[in-house]
N, C-alpha and C positions, 0 to 999 in steps of 0.2 A: 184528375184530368177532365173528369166530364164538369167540374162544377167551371173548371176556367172555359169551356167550351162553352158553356149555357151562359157566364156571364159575358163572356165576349157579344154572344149572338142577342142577349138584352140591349147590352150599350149600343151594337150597330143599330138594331131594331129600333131603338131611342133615336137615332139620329138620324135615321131616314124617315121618321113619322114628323120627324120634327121637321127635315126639310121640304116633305112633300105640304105636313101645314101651313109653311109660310108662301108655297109657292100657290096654294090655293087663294089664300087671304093676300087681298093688297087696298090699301086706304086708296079711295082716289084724290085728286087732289085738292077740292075744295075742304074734304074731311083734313087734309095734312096740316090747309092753315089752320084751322078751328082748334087742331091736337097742341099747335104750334103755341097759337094766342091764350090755350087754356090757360097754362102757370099766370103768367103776370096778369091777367084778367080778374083769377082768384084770389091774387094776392090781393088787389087793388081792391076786390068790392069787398070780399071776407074780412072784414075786421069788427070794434066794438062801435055800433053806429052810437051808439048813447051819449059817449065821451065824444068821436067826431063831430056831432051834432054841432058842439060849441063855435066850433070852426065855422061853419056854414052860419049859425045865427050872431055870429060874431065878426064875419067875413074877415076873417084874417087864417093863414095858415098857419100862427105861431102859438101857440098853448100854452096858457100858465102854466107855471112851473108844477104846480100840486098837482090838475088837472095831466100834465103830459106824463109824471110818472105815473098816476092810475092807468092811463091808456095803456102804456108801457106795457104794464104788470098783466093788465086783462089781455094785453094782443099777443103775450110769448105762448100761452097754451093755444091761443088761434092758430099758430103756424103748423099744430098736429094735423088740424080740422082742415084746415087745408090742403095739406097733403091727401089726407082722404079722399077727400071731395076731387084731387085731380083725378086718384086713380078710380074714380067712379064718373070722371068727366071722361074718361080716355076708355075705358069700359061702354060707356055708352056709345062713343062714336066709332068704334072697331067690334064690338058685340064682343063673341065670344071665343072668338079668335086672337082676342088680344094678347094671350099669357106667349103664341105661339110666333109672333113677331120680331120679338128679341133674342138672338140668341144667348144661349147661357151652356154652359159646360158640363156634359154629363158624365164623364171620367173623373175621378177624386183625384188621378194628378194632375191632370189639366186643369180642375180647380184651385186646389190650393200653387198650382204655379201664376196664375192667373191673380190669386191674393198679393205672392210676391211681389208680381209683375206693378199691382196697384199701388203697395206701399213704397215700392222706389218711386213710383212718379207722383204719387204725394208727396214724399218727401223730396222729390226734383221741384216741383210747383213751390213749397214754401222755400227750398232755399232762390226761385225767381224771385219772390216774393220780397224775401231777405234781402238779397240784392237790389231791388226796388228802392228798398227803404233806404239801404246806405246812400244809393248815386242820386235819389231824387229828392229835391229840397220842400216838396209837398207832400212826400210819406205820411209825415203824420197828417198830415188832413184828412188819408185815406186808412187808415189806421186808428187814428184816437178817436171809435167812435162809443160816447157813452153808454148806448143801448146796450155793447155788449161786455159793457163794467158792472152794470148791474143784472141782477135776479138769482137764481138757483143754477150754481155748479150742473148738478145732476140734471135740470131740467134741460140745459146747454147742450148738454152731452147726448138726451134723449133726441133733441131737433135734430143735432149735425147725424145721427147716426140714421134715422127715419127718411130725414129728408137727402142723405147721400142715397139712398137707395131708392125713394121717388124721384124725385130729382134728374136720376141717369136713366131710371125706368122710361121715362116723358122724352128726356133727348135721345133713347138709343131710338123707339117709338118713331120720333118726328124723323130723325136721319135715314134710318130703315125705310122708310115712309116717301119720302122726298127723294131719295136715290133711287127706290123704286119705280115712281113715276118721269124718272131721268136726268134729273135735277142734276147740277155737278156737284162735288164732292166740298169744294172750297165755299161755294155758294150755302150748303147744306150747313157748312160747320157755323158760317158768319151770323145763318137765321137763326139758329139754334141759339147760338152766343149771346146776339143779341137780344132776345126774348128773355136769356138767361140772365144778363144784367139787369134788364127791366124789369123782370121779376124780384132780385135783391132789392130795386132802386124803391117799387115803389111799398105802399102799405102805410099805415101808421105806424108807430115810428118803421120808417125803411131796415133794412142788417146792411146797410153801405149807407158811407155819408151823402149827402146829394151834394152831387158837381160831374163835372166831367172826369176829373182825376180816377175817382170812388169809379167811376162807372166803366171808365177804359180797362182800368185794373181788372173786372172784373169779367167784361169781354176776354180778357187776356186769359182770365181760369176757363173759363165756357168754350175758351178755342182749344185751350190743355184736354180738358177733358173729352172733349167730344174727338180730337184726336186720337187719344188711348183709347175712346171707343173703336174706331176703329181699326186704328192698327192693331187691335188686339182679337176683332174680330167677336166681341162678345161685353154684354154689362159688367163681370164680375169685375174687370179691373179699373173701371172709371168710379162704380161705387166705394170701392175697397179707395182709391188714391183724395174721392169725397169727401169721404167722414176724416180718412187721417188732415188731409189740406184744412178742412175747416176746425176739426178738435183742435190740432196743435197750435192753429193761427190764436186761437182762442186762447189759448193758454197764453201766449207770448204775448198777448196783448194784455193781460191779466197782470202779468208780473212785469213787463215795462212800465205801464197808465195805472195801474193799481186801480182798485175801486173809488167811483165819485167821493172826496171828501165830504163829512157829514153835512158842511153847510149847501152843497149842493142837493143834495137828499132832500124835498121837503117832509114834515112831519105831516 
């Protein structure tokens, strides 16, 4: 009896240190856009300037074929470095109050119902998806995209799972941030959204094909998820419905487009 007494009065104690820290700490708003524009900012300049170089003394944006798989191959591990670098952009401009921003779930079943919670709307988000691709006659333009035909299974697997968890870290961050300061709730999801396709959109090689299709599609996941952030009232389940939305897209792209045929591969 004492030891559920003691952990009771841990978890309350957890939860009200935790609400009085976020009611201490609040971004103002010039920091919200800065948190806002970090992602697609980093993606944009963070890549291998060596191989982009060509571009620029070449003045074209189109890369020999030899040239664009080295880029390829050197920019899938940039996308860790990246990540880093947000949550050490997003550290900087919240100090050290950051961890205390987002809420997250201190009870073990709130957690793992909260897991649940994310793998049904992952797997709600790709069957949108799915559906997409039957009704729309430009699916596969947003779908067949080779970048992610080729490289390492496991490396794949390492992005989607790193970057589902920064990724939601950055959006739950800017929405907390931005509702704070008054902002409406519709308004909050749209910005987020939108920085969040721009972030897919841009980079060498992009992880969305460039068009509009590629990009609406992709505001359409940034508006999923940042609503399960909030209807859920915490990260665990936007992360959790991330990594499954992007692993499984992945796969199913894998085994419809199969890997680039050898003669597209250059040697």
């Amino acid at each position: 009896m004492t030891r559920i007494i003691v952990r009771w009065f841990w978890y309350e104690l957890a939860d009200v240190s935790l609400v009085l820290a976020r009611r201490r700490l609040r971004l103002n708003e010039p920091v919200c856009y800065l948190a806002l524009a970090a992602y697609p900012a980093l993606v944009l300049f963070v890549f291998d300037w060596w191989n982009a170089g060509w571009g620029s003394k070449n003045r074209s944006f189109f890369l020999p074929p030899e040239l664009k798989k080295k880029t390829e191959d050197a920019n899938r591990p940039f996308a860790l470095v990246r990540y880093a670098l947000l949550l050490l952009v997003l550290r900087g401009l919240a100090g050290a109050g950051l961890w205390y921003i987002v809420p997250i779930p201190t009870r073990f079943r709130e957690f793992f119902f909260f897991v649940g919670l994310g793998i049904a709307g992952g797997l709600v988000m790709l069957a949108f998806r799915h559906a997409f691709s039957i009704s729309s006659p430009i699916a596969d333009l947003v779908e067949n995209h080779e970048y992610f035909l080729r490289g390492s299974t496991l490396l794949w697997v390492v992005i989607f799972i790193i970057g589902g968890v920064v990724e939601e870290f950055w959006r739950a961050v800017c929405i907390v941030s931005f509702r704070e300061n008054g902002y409406r709730t519709s308004s909050v999801l749209l910005l987020t959204a939108l920085a969040f396709a721009l972030a897919h959109l841009c980079g060498l090689p992009s992880r969305i094909n460039p068009g509009i299709p590629s990009l609406l599609a992709e505001i359409m996941v940034g508006l999923m998820l940042g609503g399960l952030f909030i209807w859920s009232g915490n990260m665990v389940a936007p992360c959790v419905a991330s990594v499954i939305y992007f692993t499984l897209s992945f796969f199913l792209v894998r085994r419809r487009f199969g890997r680039p045929t050898p003669d597209l591969i250059p040697r």
